[in-house]
Residue, then its C-alpha position, 0 to 999 in steps of 0.5 A: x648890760x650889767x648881769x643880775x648876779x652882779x648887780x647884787x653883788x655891786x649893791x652888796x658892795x656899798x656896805x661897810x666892808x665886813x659886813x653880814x648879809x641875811x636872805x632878808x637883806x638881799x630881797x631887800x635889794x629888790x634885784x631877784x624877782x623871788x626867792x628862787x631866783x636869789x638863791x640861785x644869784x647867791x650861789x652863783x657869787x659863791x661859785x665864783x668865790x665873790x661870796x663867802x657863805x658862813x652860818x650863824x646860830x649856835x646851835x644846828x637847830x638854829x642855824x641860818x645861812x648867811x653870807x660876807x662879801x669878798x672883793x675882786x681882787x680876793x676872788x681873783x686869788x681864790x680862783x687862782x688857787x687848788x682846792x686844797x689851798x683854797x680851803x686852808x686859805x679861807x680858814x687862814x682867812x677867817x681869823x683876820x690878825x690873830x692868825x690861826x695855829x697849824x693844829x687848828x687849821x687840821x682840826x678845821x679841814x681834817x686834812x692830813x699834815x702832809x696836805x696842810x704842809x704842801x697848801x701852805x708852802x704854796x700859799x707862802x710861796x705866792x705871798x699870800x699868807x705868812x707865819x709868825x711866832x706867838x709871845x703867848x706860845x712861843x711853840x706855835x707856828x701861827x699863820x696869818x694874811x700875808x698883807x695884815x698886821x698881827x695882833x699886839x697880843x700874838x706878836x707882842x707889839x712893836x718891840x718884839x721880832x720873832x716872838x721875842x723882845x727886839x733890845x737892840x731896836x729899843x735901844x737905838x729907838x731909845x738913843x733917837x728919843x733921847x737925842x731928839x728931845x735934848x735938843x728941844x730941852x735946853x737953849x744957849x744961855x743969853x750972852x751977858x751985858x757985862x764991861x769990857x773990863x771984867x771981860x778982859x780980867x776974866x780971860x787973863x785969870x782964865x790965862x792964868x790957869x792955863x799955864x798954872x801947871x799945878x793948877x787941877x781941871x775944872x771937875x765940870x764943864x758944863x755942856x754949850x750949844x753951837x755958839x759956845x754959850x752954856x746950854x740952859x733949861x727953857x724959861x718957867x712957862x715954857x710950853x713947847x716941850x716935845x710931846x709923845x705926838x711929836x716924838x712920834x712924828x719926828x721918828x717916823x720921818x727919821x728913816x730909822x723905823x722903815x717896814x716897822x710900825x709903832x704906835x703912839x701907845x707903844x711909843x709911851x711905854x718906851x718913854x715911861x722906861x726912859x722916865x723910870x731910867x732918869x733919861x727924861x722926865x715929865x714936864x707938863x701934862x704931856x711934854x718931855x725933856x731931858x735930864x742932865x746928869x754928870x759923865x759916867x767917866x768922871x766921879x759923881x761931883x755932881x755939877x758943882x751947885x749941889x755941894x759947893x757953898x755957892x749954889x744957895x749963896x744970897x750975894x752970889x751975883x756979887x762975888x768975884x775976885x776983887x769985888x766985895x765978895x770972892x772965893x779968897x775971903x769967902x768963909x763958908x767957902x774955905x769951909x767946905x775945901x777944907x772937908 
């Protein structure tokens, strides 16, 4: 048969985790017959380290006990412990992902250093806590639950290891965005309808070049997609950007992150450097796409449309060699090689 004391326990446990009870909420589980009785239930919990007792009121003259449940499995470390541990693990314990100093955890059990230094290697070495660096403090060694994750204000969020600003991991997490949301950006441009025969005097003017040995290489070539056609944005309307959401996704199913959680907020603050860095650029009211920007290796001609004559031309679509427009009778074109 399921004792008293664990009865009250069990009941307790159909709250929300964390949650306080008074000696009102207990009675009115209605499992002690009286007061007497449930004082004696609870300090049996307590002993058997299931129950947590705490004080609330500010002030000595108002203080009331009150009491936290633990789990099983808490209870089962606890009891595992020395006391000396148990003591430094339940203030550790208190502080949930802000962690607590080593100065506070003396000032807390008014241990000596040497006490606190054993009770602690011993909790590192059964992995029940660990200690992390402050950003705040950086001098600061802050001990924490070895399963919580710390606060964003004590560890500086995803982007920080060790209390300090992880470049190398934001740049390769940079690399991944970029790449991934490139490939979403552009699409191979629609092979033209064209005849045969323009076809074929483009290739021998192509052929002709090649073997032109004073002939000088295009200053731009544009980038092509896996079937060769030249790689252009999506149509206006488009609305299949990627989104911060998706980014998301898509990292965390990469495999480059394993053991590191990061955040859609966090991942917004990557993208908003990316923005500021021309890397991308906002499309939409949440989407993403890349920017095309001219190689680094080459100078800054641009891509051919911001200077030449022929980007802002009206019969643009007429002009070919031959026809009844072309570069070798183009006026405003001869103007702009003369420069």
């Amino acid at each position: 048969m399921t004792s008293k004391k664990d009865l009250l326990y069990e009941k307790c446990a159909e709250s929300e985790p964390g949650h306080i009870f008074y000696q009102e909420d207990l009675a009115r589980l209605e499992v002690a017959k009286d007061v007497e009785e449930l004082v004696t239930l609870c300090q049996q919990l307590v002993d058997s380290h299931l129950f947590e007792l705490l004080e609330s009121g500010q002030n000595s003259y108002d203080r009331t006990l009150c009491w936290r449940l633990r789990t099983r499995e808490d209870a089962n470390k606890l009891r595992g412990m020395e006391a000396n541990e148990r003591v430094v693990y339940s203030h550790i314990s208190s502080t949930g992902d802000q962690g607590m100093w080593t100065r506070t955890i003396k000032a807390k059990t008014n241990f000596h250093q040497t006490v606190i230094n054993k009770a602690l290697k011993s909790l590192e070495g059964k992995r029940l806590v660990k200690s992390i660096t402050s950003v705040k403090n950086p001098g600061r060694k802050i001990y924490m639950l070895a399963h919580l994750t710390p606060a964003e204000d004590v560890s500086g969020g995803s982007w920080h290891t060790d209390g300090e600003l992880d470049v190398e991991f934001i740049e390769t997490i940079a690399a991944v965005v970029v790449q991934f949301v490139e490939g979403m950006s552009w699409v191979e441009q629609p092979r033209p309808a064209v005849s045969k025969d323009a076809i074929a005097r483009k290739k021998e003017a192509a052929a002709a070049r090649r073997h032109d040995p004073t002939a000088d290489p295009p200053k731009y070539k544009p980038p092509t997609g896996q079937h060769g056609r030249v790689l252009v944005p999506h149509p206006p309307g488009y609305r299949n950007y990627p989104t911060a959401t998706t980014i998301l996704d898509f990292i965390s199913k990469s495999g480059v992150i394993e053991g590191v959680v990061i955040r859609e907020m966090d991942l917004r603050m990557l993208l908003d450097n990316l923005v500021f860095d021309g890397r991308l650029e906002r499309i939409g009211a949440m989407g993403y796409r890349s920017t095309r920007r001219a190689p680094e290796d080459e100078e800054p001609w641009g891509n051919g449309l911001t200077q030449a004559p022929c980007g802002r031309c009206p019969v643009f679509n007429l002009c070919e060699e031959g026809g009844p427009v072309s570069a070798s009778n183009c006026v405003y074109f001869e103007e702009w090689l003369t420069m």
